[in-house]
C-alpha positions, 0 to 999 in steps of 0.5 A: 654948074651942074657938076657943083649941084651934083657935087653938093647933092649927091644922094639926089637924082636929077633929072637933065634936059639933053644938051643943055648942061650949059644952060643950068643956073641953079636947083629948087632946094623944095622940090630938088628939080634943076633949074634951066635958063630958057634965054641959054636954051635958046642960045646953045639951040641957035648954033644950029638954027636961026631963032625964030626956029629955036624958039618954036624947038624949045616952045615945042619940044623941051618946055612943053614936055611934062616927064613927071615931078622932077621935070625942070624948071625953066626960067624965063629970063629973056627980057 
């Protein structure tokens, strides 16, 4: 996915949360920020760790972190 946004907005600059390409489902055209799909986050974090520990790793370390007006959008698509 990230490869066809990049390929069809290639004067943009986004910005990419490491290691989860995988887990990128789309682009906010008004803001251009890329959107992630927090349920694949968690997935790609649990080939590592169990879940309870993936969600507390997310919740902490990726989703709470603001790295300014291109941070990505997370959607929350777990239920």
């Amino acid at each position: 996915m990230i490869n066809k946004i990049i390929e069809n907005y290639d004067d943009e600059n986004f910005l990419k949360a490491d290691g989860f390409d995988d887990a990128i489902i789309g682009v906010d055209e008004t803001t251009m920020r890329l959107i992630y799909s927090v349920s694949k986050c968690i997935n790609i974090l649990m080939q590592n760790m169990n879940e309870e520990d993936a969600l507390e790793y997310f919740n902490y370390n990726v989703s709470g972190s603001f790295v300014g007006e291109k941070t990505p959008i997370w959607c929350f698509d777990m239920f």
